[in-house]
C-alpha positions as CSV (number, residue, x, y, z in Angstrom):
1,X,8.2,17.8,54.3
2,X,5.0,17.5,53.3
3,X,3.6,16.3,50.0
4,X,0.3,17.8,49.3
5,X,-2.4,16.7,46.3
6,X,-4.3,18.8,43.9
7,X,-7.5,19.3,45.3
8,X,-10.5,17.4,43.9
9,X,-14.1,17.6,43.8
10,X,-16.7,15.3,44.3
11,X,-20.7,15.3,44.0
12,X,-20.9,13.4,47.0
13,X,-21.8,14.5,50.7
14,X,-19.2,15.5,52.9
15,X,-20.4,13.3,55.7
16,X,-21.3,10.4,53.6
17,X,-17.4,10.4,52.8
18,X,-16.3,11.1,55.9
19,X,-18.8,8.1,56.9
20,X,-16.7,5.6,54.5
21,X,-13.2,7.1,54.6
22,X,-13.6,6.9,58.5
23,X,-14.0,3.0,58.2
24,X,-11.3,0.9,57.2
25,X,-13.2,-1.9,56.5
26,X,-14.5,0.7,53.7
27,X,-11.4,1.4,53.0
28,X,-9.6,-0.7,50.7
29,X,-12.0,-0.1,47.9
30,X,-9.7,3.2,47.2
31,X,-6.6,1.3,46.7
32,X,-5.0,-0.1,43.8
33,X,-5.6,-4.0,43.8
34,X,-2.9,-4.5,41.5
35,X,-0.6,-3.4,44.5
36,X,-2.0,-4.0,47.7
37,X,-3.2,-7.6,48.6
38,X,-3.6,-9.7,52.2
39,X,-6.1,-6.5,53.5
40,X,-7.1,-7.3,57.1
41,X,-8.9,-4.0,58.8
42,X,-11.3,-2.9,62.3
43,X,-12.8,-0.2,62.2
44,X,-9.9,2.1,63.4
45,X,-7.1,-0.3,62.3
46,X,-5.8,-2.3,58.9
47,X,-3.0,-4.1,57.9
48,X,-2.1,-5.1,54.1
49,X,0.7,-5.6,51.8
50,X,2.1,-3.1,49.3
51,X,4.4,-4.3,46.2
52,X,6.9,-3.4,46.3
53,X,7.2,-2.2,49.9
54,X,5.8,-5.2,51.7
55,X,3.9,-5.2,55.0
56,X,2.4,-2.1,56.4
57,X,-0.6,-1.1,58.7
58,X,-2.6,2.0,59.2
59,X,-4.0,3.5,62.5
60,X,-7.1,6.5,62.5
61,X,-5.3,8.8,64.7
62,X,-7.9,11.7,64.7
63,X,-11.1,12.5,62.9
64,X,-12.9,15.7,63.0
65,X,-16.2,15.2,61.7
66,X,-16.9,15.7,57.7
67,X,-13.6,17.7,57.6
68,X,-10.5,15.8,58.5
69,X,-9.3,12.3,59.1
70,X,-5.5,11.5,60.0
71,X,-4.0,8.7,59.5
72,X,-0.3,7.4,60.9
73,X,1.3,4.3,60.0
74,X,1.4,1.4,62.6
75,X,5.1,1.4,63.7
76,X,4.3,-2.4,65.1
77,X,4.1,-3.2,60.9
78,X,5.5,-0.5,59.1
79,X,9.0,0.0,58.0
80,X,8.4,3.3,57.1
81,X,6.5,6.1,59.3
82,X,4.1,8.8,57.4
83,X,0.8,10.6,58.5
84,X,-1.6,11.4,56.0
85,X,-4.8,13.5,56.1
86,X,-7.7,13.7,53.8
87,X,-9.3,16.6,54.2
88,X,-13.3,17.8,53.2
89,X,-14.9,21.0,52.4
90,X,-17.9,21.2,51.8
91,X,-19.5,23.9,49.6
92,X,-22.5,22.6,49.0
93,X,-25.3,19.6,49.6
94,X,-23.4,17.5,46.9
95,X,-20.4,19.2,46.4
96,X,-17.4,18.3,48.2
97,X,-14.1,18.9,48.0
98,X,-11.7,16.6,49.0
99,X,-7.3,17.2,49.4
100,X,-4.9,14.9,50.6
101,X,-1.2,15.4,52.5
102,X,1.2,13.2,53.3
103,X,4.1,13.6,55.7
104,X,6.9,11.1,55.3
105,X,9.6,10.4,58.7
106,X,12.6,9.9,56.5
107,X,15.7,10.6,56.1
108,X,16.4,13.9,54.2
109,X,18.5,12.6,51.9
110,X,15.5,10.1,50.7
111,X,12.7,13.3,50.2
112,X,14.0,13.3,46.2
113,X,13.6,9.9,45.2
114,X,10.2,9.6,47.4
115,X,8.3,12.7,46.6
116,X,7.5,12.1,43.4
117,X,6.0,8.3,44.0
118,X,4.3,9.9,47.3
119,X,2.6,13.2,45.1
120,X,1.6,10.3,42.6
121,X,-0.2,8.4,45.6
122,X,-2.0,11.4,46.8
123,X,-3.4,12.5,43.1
124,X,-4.1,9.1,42.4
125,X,-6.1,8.8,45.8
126,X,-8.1,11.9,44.8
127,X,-8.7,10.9,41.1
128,X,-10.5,7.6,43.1
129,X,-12.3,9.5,45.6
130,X,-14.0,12.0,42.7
131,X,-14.8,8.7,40.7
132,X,-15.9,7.1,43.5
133,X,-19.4,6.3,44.6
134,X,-19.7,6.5,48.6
């Protein structure tokens, strides 16, 4: 199943977001510090710390320039598998649109009690990203 976020819009450059969200050293500027903490990252890799959840890593799996990039957990620190994309659209100079979906690997059974937390994520991701000066 996949959780998809309302779409946002930003007055920023699709490739100067796609420059930053590419980057995970860039990264961590668009989470929550309240909940993430011990943020290590490369260019293509982080690792960090989520409360409740505890230890996780991310890995760029693909990028597409100014349009996509896909992220998967690191299965050699994550309890949990997911994938998530951020997607751009550009429709014009400085106006960019920006959607995120994430695709949770768990058990059927769990997709109730974790879609909720997981639609909050993605919205909350977006609200960041219009806000957020690249």
């Amino acid at each position: 199943m996949k959780i998809e976020s309302r779409i946002g819009r930003s007055s920023e450059n699709d490739r100067k977001i796609f420059d930053f969200i590419s980057n995970f050293n860039n990264f961590r500027d668009l989470l929550p510090p309240d909940r993430v903490s011990n943020w290590e990252s490369s260019g293509d890799r982080c690792s960090f710390s989520v409360d409740p959840v505890g230890k996780t890593g991310l890995v760029i799996a693909e990028k597409e320039a100014s349009t996509l990039v896909k992220i998967k957990s690191d299965p050699a620190l994550s309890a949990y598998n997911f994938t998530l994309w951020i997607q751009l659209k550009a429709v014009s100079e400085d106006d960019t649109r920006i959607k995120i979906t994430v695709e949770p690997e768990v058990n059927r059974m769990l997709l109730p009690m974790i879609k909720g937390p997981l639609k909050k994520f993605a919205d909350g991701l977006v609200d960041k990203m219009e806000e957020f000066n690249f």
